[in-house]
N, C-alpha and C positions, 0 to 999 in steps of 0.2 A: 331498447325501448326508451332509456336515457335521451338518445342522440334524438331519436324522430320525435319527443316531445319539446325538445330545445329547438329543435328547428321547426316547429307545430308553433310553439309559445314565440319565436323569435317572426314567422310569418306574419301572425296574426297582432303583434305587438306595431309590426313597421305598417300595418295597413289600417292602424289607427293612428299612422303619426307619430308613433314613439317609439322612441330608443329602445334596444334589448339589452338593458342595464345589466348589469352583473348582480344587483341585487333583485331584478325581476323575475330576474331565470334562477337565481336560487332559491329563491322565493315558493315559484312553481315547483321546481323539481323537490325540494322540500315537502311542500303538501301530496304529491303524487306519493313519496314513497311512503310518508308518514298514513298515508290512507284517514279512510273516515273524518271525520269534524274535528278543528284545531282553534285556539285561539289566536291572537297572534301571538301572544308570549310564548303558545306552545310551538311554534315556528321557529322563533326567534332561539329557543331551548336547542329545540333540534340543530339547527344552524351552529350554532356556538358546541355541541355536543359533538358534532362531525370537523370540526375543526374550519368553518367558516366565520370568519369575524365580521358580521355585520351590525351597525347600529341598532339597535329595537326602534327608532323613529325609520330609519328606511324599511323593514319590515313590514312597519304599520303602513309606512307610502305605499309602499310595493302594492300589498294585498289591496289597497284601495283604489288604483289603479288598475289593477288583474279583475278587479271586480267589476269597473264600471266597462271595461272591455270585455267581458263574459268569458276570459281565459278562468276564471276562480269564482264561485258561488259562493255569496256572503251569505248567512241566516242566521236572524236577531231570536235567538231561540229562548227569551225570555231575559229575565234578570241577570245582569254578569255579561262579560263579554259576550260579541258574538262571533260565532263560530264560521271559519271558513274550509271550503272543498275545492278540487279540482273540477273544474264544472265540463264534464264530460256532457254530461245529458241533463237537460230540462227536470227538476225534478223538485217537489214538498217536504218537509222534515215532522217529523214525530217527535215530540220529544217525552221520557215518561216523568211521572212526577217523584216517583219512588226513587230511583237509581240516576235520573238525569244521563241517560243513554240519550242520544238523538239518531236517529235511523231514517233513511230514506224514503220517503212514498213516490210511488209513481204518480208523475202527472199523466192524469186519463186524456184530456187534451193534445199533450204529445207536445206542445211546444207553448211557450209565452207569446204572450200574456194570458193564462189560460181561463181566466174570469173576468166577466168585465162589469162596472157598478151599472146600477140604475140611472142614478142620471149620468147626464153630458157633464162631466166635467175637465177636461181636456183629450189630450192625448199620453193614452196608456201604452207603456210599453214592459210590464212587466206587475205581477202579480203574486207573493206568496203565501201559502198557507202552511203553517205550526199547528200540527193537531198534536194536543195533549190529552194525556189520560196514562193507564198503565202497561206497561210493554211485556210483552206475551212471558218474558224471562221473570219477570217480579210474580204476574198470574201463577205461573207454575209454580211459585215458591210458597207464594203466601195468599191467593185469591186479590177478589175485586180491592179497589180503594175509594174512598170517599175523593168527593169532587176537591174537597179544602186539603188535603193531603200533602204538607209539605212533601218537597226533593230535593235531593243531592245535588252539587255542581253538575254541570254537562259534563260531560266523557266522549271521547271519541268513537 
């Protein structure tokens, strides 16, 4: 799975014109194994944990490059960093207020831009929606929350 997401990530890297750096592709394969929502620092952790030494500034290039080529899904899921995924599929985040879980929603759309404004105001090529509220794990524990309900860091 390694190999054909390097050579996935190294295709789609040269067909935007860029290099398949050594920090892009560990970058990638990093967030792949780490699954779920990461920061970059929590990248950057992983990386130096597995015995990769990369800068935390190429990290941060890395991921913002991976991003604007749609190999990695950025989402600003509130206060505090934001958090990055391997962007496999088109898709919305939850985030809860209690525990600061963020979890996937399907986009009903199926692909971006999957909302588009009222008025004309350029050319849209992507769209996301952060629904917040409380996540099915907090309900079970302890019921509803109020709308003002401080939360926890985000978590993967």
């Amino acid at each position: 799975m390694a190999g054909e997401l390097t050579n996935e990530t190294v295709a789609r890297l040269r067909a935007a014109g860029l290099r398949a750096t050594r920090p892009r592709l560990a970058v990638t394969e990093a967030l792949r194994a780490m699954g779920g929502h990461h920061t970059a620092d929590d990248v950057h952790a992983h990386l130096v944990e597995h015995g990769i030494a990369l800068p935390r500034t190429s990290v941060y290039n890395s991921l913002v490059a991976l991003a604007a080529l749609g190999v990695v899904l950025r989402a600003d899921v509130g206060p505090g960093a934001a958090v990055y995924e391997v962007a496999d599929i088109w898709h919305h985040h939850f985030v809860c207020r209690r525990c600061g879980r963020v979890s996937d929603v399907p986009c009903l759309a199926g692909a971006k831009p999957c909302l588009t404004p009222g008025d004309d105001v350029g050319q849209i090529d992507e769209a996301q929606v952060i629904f917040r509220g409380t996540c099915r794990h907090c309900l079970a524990e302890s019921g509803p929350a109020g709308p003002d309900e401080p939360r926890s860091a985000p978590s993967g």
